[in-house]
C-alpha positions in Angstrom: 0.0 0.0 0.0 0.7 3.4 -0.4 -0.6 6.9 1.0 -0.7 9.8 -1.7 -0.6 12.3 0.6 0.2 16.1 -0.8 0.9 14.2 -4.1 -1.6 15.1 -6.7 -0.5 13.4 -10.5 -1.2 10.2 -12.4 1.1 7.9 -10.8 2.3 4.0 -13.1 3.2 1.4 -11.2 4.4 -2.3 -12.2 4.6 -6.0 -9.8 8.3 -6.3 -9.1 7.7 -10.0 -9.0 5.2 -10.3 -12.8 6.8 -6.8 -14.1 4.0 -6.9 -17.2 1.3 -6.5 -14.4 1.1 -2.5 -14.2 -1.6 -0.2 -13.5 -2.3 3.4 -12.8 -3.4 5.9 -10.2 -5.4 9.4 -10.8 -4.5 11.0 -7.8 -7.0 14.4 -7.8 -7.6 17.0 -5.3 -10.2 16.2 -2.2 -13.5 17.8 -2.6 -12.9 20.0 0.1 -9.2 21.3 -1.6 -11.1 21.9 -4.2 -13.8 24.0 -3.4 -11.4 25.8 -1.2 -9.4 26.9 -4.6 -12.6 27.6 -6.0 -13.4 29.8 -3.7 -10.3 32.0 -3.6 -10.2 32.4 -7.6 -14.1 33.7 -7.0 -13.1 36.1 -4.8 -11.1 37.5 -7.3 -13.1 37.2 -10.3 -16.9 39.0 -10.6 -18.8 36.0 -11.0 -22.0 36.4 -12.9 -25.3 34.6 -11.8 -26.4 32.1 -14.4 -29.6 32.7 -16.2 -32.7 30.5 -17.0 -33.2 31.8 -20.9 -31.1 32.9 -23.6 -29.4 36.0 -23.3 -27.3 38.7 -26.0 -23.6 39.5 -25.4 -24.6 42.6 -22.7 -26.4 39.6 -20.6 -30.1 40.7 -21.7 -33.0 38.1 -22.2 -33.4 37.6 -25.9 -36.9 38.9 -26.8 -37.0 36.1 -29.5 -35.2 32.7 -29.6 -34.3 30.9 -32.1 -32.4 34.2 -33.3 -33.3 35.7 -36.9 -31.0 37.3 -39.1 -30.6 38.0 -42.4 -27.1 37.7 -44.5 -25.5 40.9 -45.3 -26.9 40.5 -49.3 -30.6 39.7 -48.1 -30.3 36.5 -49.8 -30.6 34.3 -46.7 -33.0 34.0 -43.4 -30.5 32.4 -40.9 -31.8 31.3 -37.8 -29.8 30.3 -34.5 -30.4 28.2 -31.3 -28.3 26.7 -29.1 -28.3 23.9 -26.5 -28.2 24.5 -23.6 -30.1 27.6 -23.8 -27.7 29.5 -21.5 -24.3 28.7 -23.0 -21.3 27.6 -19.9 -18.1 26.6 -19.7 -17.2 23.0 -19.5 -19.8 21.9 -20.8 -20.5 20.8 -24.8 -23.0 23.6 -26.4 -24.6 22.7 -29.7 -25.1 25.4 -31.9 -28.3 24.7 -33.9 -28.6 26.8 -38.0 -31.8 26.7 -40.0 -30.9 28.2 -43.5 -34.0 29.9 -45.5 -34.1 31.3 -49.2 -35.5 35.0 -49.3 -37.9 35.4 -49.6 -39.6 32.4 -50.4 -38.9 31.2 -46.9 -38.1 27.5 -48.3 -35.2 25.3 -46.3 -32.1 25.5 -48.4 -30.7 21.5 -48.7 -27.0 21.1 -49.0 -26.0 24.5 -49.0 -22.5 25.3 -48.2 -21.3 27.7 -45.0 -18.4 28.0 -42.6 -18.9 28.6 -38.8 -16.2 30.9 -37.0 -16.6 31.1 -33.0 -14.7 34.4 -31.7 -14.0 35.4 -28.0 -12.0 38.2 -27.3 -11.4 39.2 -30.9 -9.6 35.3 -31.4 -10.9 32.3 -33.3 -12.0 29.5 -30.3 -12.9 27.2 -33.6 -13.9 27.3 -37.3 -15.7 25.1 -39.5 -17.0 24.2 -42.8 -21.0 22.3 -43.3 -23.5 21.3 -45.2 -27.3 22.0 -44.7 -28.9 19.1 -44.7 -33.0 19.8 -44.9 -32.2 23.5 -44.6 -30.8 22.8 -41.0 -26.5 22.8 -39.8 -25.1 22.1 -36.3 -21.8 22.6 -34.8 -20.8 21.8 -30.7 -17.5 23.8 -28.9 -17.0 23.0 -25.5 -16.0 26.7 -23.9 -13.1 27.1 -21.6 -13.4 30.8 -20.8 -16.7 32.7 -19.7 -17.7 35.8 -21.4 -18.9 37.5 -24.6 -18.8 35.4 -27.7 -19.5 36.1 -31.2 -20.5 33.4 -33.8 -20.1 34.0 -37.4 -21.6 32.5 -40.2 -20.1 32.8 -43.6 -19.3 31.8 -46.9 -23.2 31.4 -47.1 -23.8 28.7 -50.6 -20.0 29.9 -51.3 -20.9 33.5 -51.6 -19.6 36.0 -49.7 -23.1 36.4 -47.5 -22.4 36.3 -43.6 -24.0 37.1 -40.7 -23.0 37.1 -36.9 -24.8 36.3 -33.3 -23.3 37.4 -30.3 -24.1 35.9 -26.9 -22.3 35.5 -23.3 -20.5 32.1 -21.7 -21.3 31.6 -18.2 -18.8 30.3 -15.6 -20.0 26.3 -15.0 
């Protein structure tokens, strides 16, 4: 046996007497250490309650969800949702795309675009898809909390884009 006191890592270990028996130990931080670190880093960071509903990049309730926009040419009705409603770090959020002709309103089927997720002015992730049934999806886990901006562009491979902005909670 062996006590892992103060030792925090991922530890190998091997039978001296049947040296191809090995294993592994995770050694993590108790609960209690933990939330006690936790703690501290709130106390220097302005933590921001978590809402129930979807909210813009200031932090205000979304008066519609999904979100409508247009492309910059008029062309396109592109619609957004994501899941979970209120987007968090550590945790996978699915962004949801509906893709509409103008303006006969029909779902555009295998239609090209390119997804760009910005925070703080740098790329977090970019993609290419294909609509299928007018609809697109993309998931990004998010490390950092705050205002995000996601881009959609390259619309049928045309230069049509639009852009959402929301906020990233802290999990």
């Amino acid at each position: 046996s062996y006590n892992f006191t103060n030792k925090v890592g991922v530890f190998t270990y091997f039978c001296t007497l049947h040296p191809w028996m090995t294993g592994i130990v995770d050694v993590k931080e108790s609960q209690k250490e933990q939330q006690q670190q936790l703690s501290e880093t709130n106390k220097n960071k302005k933590v921001n309650p978590i809402p129930s509903y979807p909210v813009d990049d200031k932090g205000n309730k979304l008066a519609k969800f999904p979100v409508h926009t247009l492309s910059n040419d008029e062309k396109y009705d592109i619609d957004m949702s994501w899941s979970p409603k209120v987007l968090q770090t550590d945790k996978t959020s699915t962004f949801i795309l509906n893709f509409f002709e103008m303006p006969s309103n029909e779902k555009l089927h295998l239609l090209p675009f390119n997804i760009e997720i910005l925070q703080n002015n740098q790329t977090l992730a970019r993609a290419s898809g294909i609509t299928e049934i007018g609809s697109g999806t993309f998931q990004y886990v998010f490390s950092e909390p705050g205002p995000i901006a996601v881009k959609i562009e390259n619309v049928g491979n045309t230069p049509a884009f639009t852009e959402f902005k929301t906020l990233v909670y802290q999990n």
